[in-house]
DSSP file (Angstrom, degrees, kcal/mol; ACC not computed):
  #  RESIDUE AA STRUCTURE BP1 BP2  ACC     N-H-->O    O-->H-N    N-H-->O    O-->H-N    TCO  KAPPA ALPHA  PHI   PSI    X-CA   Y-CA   Z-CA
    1    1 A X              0   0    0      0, 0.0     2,-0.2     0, 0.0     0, 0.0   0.000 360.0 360.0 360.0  30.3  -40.7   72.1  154.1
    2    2 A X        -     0   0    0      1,-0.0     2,-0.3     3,-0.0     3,-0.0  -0.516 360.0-141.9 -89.1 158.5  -43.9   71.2  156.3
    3    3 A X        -     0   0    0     -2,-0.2     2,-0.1     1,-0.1    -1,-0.0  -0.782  39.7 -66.4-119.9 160.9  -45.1   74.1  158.8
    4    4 A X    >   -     0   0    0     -2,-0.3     3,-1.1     1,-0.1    -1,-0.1  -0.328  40.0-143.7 -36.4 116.3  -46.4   73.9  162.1
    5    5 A X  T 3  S+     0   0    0      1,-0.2    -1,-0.1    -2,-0.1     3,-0.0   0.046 106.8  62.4 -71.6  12.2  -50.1   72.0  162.1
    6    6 A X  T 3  S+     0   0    0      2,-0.0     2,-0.3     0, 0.0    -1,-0.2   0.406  88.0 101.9-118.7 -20.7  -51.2   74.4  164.9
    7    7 A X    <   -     0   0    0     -3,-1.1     2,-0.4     1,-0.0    -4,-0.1  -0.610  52.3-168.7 -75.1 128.8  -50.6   77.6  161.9
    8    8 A X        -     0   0    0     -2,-0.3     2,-0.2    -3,-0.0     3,-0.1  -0.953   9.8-174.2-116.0 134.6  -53.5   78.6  160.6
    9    9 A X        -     0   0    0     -2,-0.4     5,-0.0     1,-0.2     0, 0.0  -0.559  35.2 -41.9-110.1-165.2  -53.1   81.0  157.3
   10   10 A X     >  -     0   0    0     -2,-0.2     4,-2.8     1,-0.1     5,-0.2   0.079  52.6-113.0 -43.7 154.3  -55.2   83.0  155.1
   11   11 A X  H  > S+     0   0    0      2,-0.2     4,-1.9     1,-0.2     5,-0.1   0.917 114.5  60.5 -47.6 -44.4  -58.0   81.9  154.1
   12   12 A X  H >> S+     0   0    0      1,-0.2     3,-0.9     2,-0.2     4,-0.7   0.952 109.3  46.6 -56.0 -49.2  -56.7   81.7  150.2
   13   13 A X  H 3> S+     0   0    0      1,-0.3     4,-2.1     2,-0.2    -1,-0.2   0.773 108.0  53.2 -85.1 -11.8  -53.9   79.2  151.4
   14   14 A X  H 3X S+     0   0    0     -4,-2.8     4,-1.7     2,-0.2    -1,-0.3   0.884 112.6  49.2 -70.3 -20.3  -56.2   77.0  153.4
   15   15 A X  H <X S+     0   0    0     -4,-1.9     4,-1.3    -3,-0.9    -2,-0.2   0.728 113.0  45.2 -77.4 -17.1  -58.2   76.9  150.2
   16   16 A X  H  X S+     0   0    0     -4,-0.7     4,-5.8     2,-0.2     5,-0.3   0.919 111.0  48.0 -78.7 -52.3  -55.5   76.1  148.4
   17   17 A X  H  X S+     0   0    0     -4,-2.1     4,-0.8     2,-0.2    -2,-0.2   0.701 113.3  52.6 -57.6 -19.9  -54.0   73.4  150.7
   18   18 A X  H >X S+     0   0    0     -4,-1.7     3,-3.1    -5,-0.2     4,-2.0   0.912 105.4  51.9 -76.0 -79.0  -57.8   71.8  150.9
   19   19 A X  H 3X S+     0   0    0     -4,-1.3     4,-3.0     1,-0.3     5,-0.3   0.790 114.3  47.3 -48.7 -48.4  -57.9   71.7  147.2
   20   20 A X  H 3X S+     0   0    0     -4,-5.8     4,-1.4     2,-0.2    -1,-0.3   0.899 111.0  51.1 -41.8 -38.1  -54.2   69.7  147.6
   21   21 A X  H <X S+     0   0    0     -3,-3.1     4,-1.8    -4,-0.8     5,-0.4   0.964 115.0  39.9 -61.4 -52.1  -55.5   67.5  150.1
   22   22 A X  H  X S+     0   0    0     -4,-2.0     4,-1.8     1,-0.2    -1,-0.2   0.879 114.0  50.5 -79.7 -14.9  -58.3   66.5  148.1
   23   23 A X  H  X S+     0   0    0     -4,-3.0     4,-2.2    -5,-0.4    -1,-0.2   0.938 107.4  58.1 -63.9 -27.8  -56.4   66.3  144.6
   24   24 A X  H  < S+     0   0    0     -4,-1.4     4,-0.3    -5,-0.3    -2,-0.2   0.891 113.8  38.7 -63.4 -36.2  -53.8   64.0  146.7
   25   25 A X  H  X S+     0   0    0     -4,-1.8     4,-0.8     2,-0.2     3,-0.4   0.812 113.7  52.1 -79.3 -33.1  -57.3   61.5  147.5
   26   26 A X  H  X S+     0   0    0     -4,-1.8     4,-1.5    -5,-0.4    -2,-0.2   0.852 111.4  53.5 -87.5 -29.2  -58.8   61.7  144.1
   27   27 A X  H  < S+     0   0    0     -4,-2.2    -1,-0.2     1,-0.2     4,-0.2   0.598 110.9  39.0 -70.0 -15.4  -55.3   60.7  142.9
   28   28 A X  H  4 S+     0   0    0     -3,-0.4    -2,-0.2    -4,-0.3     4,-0.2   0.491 113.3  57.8-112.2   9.2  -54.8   57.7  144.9
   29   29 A X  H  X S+     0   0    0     -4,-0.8     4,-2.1     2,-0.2    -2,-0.2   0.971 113.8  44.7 -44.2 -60.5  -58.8   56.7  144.2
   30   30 A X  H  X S+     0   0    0     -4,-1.5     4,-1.4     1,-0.4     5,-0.3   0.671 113.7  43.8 -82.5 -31.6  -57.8   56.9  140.7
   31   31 A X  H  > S+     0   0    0     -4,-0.2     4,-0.9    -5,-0.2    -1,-0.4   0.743 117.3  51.6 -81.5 -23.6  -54.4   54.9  140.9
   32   32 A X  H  4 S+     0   0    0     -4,-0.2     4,-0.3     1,-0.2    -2,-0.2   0.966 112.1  44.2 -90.4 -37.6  -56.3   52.4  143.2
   33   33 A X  H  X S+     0   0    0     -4,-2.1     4,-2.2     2,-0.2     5,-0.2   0.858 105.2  58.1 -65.5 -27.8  -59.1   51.9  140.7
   34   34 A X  H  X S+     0   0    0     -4,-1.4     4,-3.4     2,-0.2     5,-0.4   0.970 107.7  53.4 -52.2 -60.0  -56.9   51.6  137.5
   35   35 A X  H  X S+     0   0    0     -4,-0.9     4,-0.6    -5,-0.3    -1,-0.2   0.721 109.7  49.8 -73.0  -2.1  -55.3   48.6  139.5
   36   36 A X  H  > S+     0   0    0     -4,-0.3     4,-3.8    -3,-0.2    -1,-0.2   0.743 104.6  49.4 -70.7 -35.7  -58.5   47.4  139.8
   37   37 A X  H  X S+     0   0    0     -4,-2.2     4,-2.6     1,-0.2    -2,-0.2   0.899 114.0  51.3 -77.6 -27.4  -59.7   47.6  136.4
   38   38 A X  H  X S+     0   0    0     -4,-3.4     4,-0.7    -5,-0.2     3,-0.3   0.988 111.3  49.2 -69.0 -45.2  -56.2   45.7  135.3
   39   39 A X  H >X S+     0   0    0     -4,-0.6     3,-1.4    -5,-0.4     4,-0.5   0.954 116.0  39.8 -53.8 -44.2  -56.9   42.9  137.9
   40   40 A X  H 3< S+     0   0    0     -4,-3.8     3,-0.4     1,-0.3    -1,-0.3   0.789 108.4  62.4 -91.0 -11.7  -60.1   42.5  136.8
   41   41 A X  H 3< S+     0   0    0     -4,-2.6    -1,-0.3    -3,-0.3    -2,-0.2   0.482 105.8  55.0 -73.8   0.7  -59.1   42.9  132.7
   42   42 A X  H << S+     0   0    0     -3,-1.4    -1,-0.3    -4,-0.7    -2,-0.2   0.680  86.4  88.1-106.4   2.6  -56.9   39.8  133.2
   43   43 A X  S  < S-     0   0    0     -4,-0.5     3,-0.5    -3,-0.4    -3,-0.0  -0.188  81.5-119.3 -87.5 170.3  -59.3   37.3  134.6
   44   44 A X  S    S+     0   0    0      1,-0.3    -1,-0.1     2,-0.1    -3,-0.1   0.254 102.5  53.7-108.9  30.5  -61.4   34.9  132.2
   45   45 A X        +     0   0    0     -5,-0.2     4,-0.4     1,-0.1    -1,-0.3  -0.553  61.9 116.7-141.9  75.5  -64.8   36.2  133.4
   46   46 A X  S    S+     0   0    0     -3,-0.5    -2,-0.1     2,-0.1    -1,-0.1   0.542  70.1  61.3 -98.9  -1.6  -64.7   39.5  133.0
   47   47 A X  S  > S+     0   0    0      2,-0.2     4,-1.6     3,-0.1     3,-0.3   0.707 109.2  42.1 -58.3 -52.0  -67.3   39.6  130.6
   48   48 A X  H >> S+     0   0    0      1,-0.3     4,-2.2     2,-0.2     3,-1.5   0.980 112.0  49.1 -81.0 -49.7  -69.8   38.1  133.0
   49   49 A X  H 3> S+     0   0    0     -4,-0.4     4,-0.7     1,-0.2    -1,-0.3   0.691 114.7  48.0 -82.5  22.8  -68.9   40.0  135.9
   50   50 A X  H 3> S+     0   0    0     -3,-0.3     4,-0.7     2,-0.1    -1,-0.2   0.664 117.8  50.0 -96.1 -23.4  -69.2   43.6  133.2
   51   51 A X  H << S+     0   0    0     -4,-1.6     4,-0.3    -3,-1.5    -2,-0.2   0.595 110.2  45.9 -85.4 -20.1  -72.3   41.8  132.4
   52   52 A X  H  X S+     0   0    0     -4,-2.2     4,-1.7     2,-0.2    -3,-0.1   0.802 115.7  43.0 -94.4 -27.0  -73.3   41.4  136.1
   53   53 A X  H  X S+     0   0    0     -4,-0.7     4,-2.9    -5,-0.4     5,-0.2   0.796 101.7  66.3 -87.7 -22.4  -72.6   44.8  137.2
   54   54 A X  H  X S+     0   0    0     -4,-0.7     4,-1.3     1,-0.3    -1,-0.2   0.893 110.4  39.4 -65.4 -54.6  -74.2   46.2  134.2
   55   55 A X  H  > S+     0   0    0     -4,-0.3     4,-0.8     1,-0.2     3,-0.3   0.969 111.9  59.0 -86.8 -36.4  -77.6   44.6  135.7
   56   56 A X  H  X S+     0   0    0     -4,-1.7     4,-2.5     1,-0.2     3,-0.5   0.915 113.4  41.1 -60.8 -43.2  -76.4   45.7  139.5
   57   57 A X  H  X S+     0   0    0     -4,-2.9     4,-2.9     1,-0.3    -1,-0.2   0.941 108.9  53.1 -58.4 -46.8  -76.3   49.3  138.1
   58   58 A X  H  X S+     0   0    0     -4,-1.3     4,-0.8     2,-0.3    -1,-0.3   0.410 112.1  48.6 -82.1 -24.5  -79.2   49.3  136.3
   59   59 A X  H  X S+     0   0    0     -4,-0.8     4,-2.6    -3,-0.5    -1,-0.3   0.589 112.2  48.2 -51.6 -46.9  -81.1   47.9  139.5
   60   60 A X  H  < S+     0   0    0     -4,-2.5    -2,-0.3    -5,-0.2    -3,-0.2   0.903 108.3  53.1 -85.0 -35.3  -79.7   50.5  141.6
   61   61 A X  H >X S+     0   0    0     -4,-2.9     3,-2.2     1,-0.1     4,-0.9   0.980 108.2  55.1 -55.4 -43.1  -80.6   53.1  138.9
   62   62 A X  H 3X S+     0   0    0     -4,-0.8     4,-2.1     1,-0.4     2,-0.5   0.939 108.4  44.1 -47.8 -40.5  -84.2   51.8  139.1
   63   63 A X  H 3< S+     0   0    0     -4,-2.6    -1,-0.4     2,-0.2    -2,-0.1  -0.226 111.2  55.2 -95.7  65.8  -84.6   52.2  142.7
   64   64 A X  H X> S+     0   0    0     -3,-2.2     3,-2.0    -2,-0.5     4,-1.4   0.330 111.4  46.9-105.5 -69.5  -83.0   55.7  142.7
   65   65 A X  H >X S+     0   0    0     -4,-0.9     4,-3.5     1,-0.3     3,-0.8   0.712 107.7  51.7 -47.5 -85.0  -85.3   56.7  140.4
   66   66 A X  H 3< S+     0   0    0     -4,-2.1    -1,-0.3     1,-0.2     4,-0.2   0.710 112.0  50.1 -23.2 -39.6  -88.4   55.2  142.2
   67   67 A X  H <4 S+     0   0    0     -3,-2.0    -2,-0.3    -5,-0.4    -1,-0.2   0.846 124.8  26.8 -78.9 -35.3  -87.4   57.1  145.5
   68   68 A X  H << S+     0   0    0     -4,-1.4    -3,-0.2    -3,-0.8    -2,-0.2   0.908 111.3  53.6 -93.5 -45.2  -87.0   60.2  143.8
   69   69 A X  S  < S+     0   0    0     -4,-3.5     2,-1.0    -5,-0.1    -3,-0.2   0.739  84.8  88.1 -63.7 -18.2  -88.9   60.8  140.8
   70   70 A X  S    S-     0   0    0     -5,-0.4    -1,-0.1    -4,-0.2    -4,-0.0  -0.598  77.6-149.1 -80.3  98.3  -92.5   60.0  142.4
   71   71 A X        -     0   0    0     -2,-1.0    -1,-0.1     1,-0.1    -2,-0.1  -0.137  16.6-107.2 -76.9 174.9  -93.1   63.7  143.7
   72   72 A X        -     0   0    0      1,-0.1     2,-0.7     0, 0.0    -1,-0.1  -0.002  45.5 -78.3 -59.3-176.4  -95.3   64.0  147.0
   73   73 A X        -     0   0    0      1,-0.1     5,-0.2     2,-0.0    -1,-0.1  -0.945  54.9-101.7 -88.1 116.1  -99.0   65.2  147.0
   74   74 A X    >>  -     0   0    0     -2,-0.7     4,-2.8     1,-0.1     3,-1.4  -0.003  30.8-114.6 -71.3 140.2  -99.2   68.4  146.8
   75   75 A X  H 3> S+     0   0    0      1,-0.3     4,-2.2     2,-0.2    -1,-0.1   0.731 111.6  44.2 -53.7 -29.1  -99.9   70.1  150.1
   76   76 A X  H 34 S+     0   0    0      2,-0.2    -1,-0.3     1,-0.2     5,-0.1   0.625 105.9  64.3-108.2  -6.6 -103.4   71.5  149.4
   77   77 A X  H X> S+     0   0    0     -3,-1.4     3,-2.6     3,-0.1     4,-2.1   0.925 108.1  44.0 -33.4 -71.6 -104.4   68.3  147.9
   78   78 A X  H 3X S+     0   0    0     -4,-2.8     4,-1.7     1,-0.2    -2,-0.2   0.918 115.2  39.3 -43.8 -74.4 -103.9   67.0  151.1
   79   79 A X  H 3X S+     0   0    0     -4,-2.2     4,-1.4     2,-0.2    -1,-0.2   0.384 110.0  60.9 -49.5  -1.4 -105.4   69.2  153.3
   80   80 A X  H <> S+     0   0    0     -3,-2.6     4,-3.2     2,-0.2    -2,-0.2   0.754 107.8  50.5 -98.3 -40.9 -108.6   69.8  150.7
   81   81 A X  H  X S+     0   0    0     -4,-2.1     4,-2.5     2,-0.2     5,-0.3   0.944 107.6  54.8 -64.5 -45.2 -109.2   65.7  151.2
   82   82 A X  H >X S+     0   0    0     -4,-1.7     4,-2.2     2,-0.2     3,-2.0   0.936 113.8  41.8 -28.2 -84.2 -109.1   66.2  155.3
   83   83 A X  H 3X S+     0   0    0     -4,-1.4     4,-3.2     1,-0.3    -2,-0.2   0.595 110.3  52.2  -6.2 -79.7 -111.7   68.7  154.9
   84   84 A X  H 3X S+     0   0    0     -4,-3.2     4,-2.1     1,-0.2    -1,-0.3   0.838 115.4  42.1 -19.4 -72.2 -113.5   66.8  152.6
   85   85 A X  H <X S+     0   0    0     -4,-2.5     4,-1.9    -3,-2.0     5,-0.2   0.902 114.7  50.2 -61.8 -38.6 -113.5   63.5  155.2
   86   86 A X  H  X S+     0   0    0     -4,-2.2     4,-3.6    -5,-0.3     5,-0.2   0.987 113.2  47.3 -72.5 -53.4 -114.2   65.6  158.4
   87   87 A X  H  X S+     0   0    0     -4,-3.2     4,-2.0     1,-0.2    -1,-0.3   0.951 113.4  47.2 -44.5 -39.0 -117.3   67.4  156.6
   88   88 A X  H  < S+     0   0    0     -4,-2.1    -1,-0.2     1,-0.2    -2,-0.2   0.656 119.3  37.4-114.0 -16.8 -118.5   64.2  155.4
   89   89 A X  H >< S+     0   0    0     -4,-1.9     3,-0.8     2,-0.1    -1,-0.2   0.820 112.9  63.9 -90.6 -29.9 -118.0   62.3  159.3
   90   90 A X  H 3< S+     0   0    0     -4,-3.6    -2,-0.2    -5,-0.2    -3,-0.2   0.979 107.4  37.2 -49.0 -83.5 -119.2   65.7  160.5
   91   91 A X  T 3<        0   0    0     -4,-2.0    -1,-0.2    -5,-0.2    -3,-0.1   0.328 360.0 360.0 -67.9  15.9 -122.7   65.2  158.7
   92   92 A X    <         0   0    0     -3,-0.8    -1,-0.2    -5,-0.1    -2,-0.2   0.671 360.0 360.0-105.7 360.0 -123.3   61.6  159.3
């Protein structure tokens, strides 16, 4: 029951048939991680490596946090401090 890949329909069923596509990928993510999380619940370190990633994360939050939260200098900050320096090489 597949159609021609050269038919293009309404817009509503291409929006539906993208929303299929992508439940079909978010369903085998989700089956591919589950059979991770089993592999890695039988092993006899899983404690340390829940314990290792737990600091990986927690690294990787820091430096999101550090690139993003430090906002810029505000623009007329900037340009009031030019001024400033060019006046002040200006009279010397």
């Amino acid at each position: 029951m597949t159609r021609d890949s050269g038919h293009r329909g309404s817009p509503g069923e291409q929006a539906v048939l993208l929303a299929a596509g992508l439940a079909d990928i978010a369903a085998g993510a989700l089956g591919s991680a589950l059979g991770a999380v089993r592999g890695l619940a039988r092993r006899s370190d899983a404690a340390e490596l829940v314990t290792e990633a737990e600091r990986d994360l927690t690294a990787r939050g820091r430096l999101v946090l550090d690139r993003y939260a430090s906002a810029p200098p505000a623009h007329l900050e900037v340009l009031a401090r030019h001024a400033l320096a060019r006046r002040a090489a200006e009279s010397d």
